[in-house]
C-alpha positions, 0 to 999 in steps of 0.5 A: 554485486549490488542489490539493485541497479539504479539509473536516471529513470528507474530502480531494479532490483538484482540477485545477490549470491549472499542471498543463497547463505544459511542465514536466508534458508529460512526465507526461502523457504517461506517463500517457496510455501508462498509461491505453492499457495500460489497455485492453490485454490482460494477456496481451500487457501484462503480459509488456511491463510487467514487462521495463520495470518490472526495465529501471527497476529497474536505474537507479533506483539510490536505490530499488534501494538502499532495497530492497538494505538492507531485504532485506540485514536483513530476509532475511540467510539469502537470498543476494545473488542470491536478493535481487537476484531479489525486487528484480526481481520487486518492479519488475515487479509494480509497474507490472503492478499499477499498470497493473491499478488504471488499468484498474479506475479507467477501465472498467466494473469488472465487466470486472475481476472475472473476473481477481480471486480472493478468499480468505477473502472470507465474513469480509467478507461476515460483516461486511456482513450484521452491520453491524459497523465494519471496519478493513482492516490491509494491508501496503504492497504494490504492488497496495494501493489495489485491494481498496478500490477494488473493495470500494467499487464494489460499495456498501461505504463505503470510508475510507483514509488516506495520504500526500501525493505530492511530485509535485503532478500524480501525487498529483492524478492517484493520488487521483482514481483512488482516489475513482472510487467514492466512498471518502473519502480522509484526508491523513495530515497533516490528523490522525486525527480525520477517518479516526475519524469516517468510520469511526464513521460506518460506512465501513470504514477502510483503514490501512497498519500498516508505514511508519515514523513515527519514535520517538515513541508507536513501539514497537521490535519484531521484524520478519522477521530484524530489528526495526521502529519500529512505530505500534501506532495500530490498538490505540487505533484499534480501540477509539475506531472500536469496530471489528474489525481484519482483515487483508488483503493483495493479490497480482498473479499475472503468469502467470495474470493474475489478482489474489488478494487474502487476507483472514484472520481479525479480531484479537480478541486486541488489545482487552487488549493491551499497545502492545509486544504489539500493534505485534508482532501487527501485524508477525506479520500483515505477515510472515504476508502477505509471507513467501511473497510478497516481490515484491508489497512495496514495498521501496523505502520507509524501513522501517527508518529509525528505529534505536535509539540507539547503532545506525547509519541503515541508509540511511546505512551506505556499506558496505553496497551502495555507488552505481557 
């Protein structure tokens, strides 16, 4: 027995009887605590996940450092104390949000609604009521699987893609919660192909625009203070999926409990641009987004993996934020 079962439209993710070994106790245990907190008032759990998430966040040192070398670059003018600062508040927010989509996934949605506050939700409601083919461009934030999820279990067709878990359980677990509406789920090493289809076929596609996939069909542009080898995939994407591009991007809001999520105005000025042009506008929407929000990012990702040539890996510079 597989993992996951694939076929020519969808990826679904199935239990294995490996996952009930000693070395996954752990696990499941760790999520059992999760699911708990799910039933937990976010008055009382919020306060608790958010001194565990920056308590983590101290020892997690490779991931620490990940986000010390992406804020060093990308806000050189903050100080190191201003940075270190993000770098808490981004390891808080993550296992409030986490918390909040287990909460989603394991009750009755509408006992969520109330703690959501939409922005600019008419831009949605415009697309509905036309029929018209969306895809969602959404920065990488903590809280990223939520509006999807939300979306999809008020009817909408929802369609994402995304990368494998290394951990066979957590990507197991992760993918169920996703898909407990019925949103399509697309592997990103299973191609495009089946993301296209699914939106062509009238579910609204959800594509994360800022993870680096190295040089290749790349283009090297500005991204806050620094630059980014950036996939300006939506360009095409758009024009095969005959689909407008919207962005929006989800904020947890610890002291009121409440997630917000924005939603801006579709990018209609993609259809005659250039690759170069469009990866910048995709990277003006992620500034736009996380500027005023930077904990709600994960900062923890390579962004900035892919250099020109000649300039060293920051990942690789020991001079910069060096282990203790």
């Amino acid at each position: 027995m597989t993992n996951e079962t694939r076929n020519h439209s969808e990826f679904i993710p199935v239990f294995k009887r490996s996952f009930l070994k000693p070395q996954f106790w752990g696990k499941w245990l760790a999520i059992g605590v999760a699911g708990g907190l799910a039933y937990v008032p976010a008055t009382i759990r919020d306060p608790l996940l958010g001194r565990l998430g920056k308590w983590v966040g101290q020892r997690a040192k490779g991931a620490r450092r990940r986000a010390q070398i992406n804020l060093h670059y990308c806000f050189p003018d903050l100080s190191v104390a201003e940075r270190e600062s993000i770098i808490d508040e981004m390891f808080a927010t993550a296992p409030q949000s986490m918390v909040l989509m287990a909460e989603l996934a394991l009750r009755d949605p509408q006992r969520i609604q109330q703690k959501i506050i939409w922005h600019g939700k008419d831009i949605i409601e415009q697309y509905q009521q036309s029929g018209e083919n969306v895809i969602f461009l959404v920065p990488h934030g903590w809280a990223v699987d939520i509006p999807a999820m939300l979306l999809a279990s008020e009817g909408q067709k929802m369609a994402a893609m995304f990368h494998n878990q290394k951990d066979p359980l957590m990507d197991y677990i992760w993918n169920r919660l996703r898909r407990r509406f019925g949103g399509r789920m697309h592997a990103r090493k299973d191609g495009i192909k089946p993301f296209i289809a699914s939106v062509r076929q009238g579910y609204w596609g959800y594509y994360l625009p800022d993870q680096d996939h190295g040089p290749d069909h790349s283009e090297f542009v500005d991204f806050f203070a620094t630059y980014k080898a950036t996939l300006p995939a939506i360009g095409r994407l758009m024009k095969v999926c005959r689909a407008k591009v919207v962005p929006l991007f989800p904020v947890y809001n610890s002291r009121r409990h409440q997630l917000e999520i924005f939603v801006r105005p579709p990018m209609d000025d993609l259809e005659s641009a250039d690759e170069h042009t469009i990866a910048r506008r995709m990277n003006e929407e992620v500034e736009f987004f996380v500027g005023p929000n930077p904990e709600q990012y994960t900062w923890i990702l390579e962004l900035l993996k892919t250099r020109q040539e000649g300039e060293e890996k920051p990942y690789r510079r020991k001079d910069l934020f060096p282990y203790k």
